[in-house]
C-alpha positions, 0 to 999 in steps of 0.5 A: 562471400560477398553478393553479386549481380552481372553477366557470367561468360559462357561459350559465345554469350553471356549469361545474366545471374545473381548470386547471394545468401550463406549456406549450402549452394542451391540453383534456380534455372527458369521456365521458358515463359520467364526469366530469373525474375520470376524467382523473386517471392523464392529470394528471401526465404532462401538466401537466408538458409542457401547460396543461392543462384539465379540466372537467365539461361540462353536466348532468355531475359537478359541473356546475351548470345550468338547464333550458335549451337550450344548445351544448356547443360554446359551453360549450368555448370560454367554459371555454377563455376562463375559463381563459386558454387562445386555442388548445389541442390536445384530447382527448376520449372518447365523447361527449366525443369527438363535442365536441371534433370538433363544436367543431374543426370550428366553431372551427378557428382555436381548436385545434392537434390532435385525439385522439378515443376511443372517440367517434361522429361526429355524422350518421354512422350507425355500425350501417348495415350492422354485423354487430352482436353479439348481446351488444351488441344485447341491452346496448342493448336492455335499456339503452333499456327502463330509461334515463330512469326515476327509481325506484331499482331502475331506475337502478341497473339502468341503472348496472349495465348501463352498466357491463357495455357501456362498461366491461367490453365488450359480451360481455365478463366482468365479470372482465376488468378488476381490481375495483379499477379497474372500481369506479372506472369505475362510481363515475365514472358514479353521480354523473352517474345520481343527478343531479336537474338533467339537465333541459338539453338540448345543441343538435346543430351543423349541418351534422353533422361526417359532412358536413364532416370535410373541414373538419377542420384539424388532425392527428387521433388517432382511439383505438379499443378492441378490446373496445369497441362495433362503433359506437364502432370504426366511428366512429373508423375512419371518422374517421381515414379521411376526416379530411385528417390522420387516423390510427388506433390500436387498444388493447386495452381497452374504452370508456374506455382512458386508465383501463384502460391509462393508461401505453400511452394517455399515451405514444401520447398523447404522441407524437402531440401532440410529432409534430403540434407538430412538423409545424406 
């Protein structure tokens, strides 16, 4: 099958993807803080063993779409179809996490395996009960005061500020990552903050995926990152635990591990994908 990179048609928009690689189908779906590039250190190591997809879902990156309600889920399966590929195993971060579980959940026949990063769960309430850093609560706070304003000054606060909860960690110095790569991560993120079409809105799934994880059908990798937020790490442990085939690791990074730690990521990856292969 021959490589491919344009728009896949979805209801009312377009959808950037790409599509390559020989082997069973796998598909990447990106978190809210990028697009698909932000798989770029995954692409190698895993076209060489999968089909692989990639795409920019609503309202991200180069995604084009009108002002319309739509499901996420829907949008995942019609690029799957566009691309070829019946049944895949998927990968997704953050919000691109809480997709790939939500459309695992409704469309189990679809799919062979999940690994959720640094993700939520839709319906469950990860702060209930937190004992929250200060750090994080102030990152939230401030983040809320300025989300949604379209003056310059406002959105570039809010890149900033995005930056230092989901890249460099809530408490955590903008030193800790290399410049080169937390330059990366914000140039991931400008590209969805500058858009002038995020009028689409994603329709949640009902029953939320916390009532019905027992539904979950399939081998989950659930990735937390220790320097990622209390919510996310919550999430992720809460998914592995009640999920019927879930386990969890931990890495030593933030919100987006595949770019911090994209060789420790794509051999825990790996190794997860070969072993529930091999379990079914």
């Amino acid at each position: 099958m021959q490589d491919r990179f344009g728009y896949a048609p979805v209801r009312d928009g377009e959808l950037l993807y790409e599509v390559a690689g020989e082997g069973p189908g796998l598909v990447f779906v990106h978190a809210g803080v990028a697009h698909l590039g932000m798989w770029d250190e995954q692409w190698p190591a895993f076209t060489s063993r999968f089909r692989c997809l990639r795409y920019d879902t609503r309202g991200f990156g180069g995604s084009r779409t009108q002002a319309v309600a739509f499901s996420n889920r829907q949008d995942l399966l019609d690029v799957m179809d566009f691309a070829g590929i019946e049944r895949a195993a998927v990968i997704g971060c953050s919000r691109g996490a809480q997709i790939a579980l939500d459309t695992v959940i409704d469309y189990p026949d679809r799919f062979t395996a999940l690994v959720a990063v640094c993700g939520g769960v839709s319906g469950f309430d990860a702060y209930t009960g937190a004992d929250v850093p200060e750090a994080e609560m102030a990152l939230f706070d401030a983040i809320e005061k300025v989300d949604g304003l379209k003056e310059p000054a406002a959105v570039r606060r809010l890149w900033e500020l995005e930056t230092q909860l989901w890249c460099d960690g809530p408490g955590q110095p903008e030193t800790r990552l290399p410049a080169a790569m937390r330059a990366r991560m914000m140039a991931l993120n400008w590209v969805n903050l500058t858009r002038q079409d995020n009028q689409a809105r994603g329709l949640p799934m009902s029953p939320e995926a916390a009532l019905r994880l027992w539904d979950v059908r399939v081998p989950v990798l659930a990735i937390s990152g220790r320097y990622d937020t209390i919510g996310s790490q919550r999430s992720m442990a809460y998914l592995a635990q009640q999920a019927p085939e879930g386990r969890l690791e931990e890495m030593d990074t933030a919100h987006l591990p595949s770019i911090e730690q994209p060789d420790q990521f794509n051999a825990l990856v790996l190794r997860f994908l070969e072993e529930a292969s091999a379990g079914g």
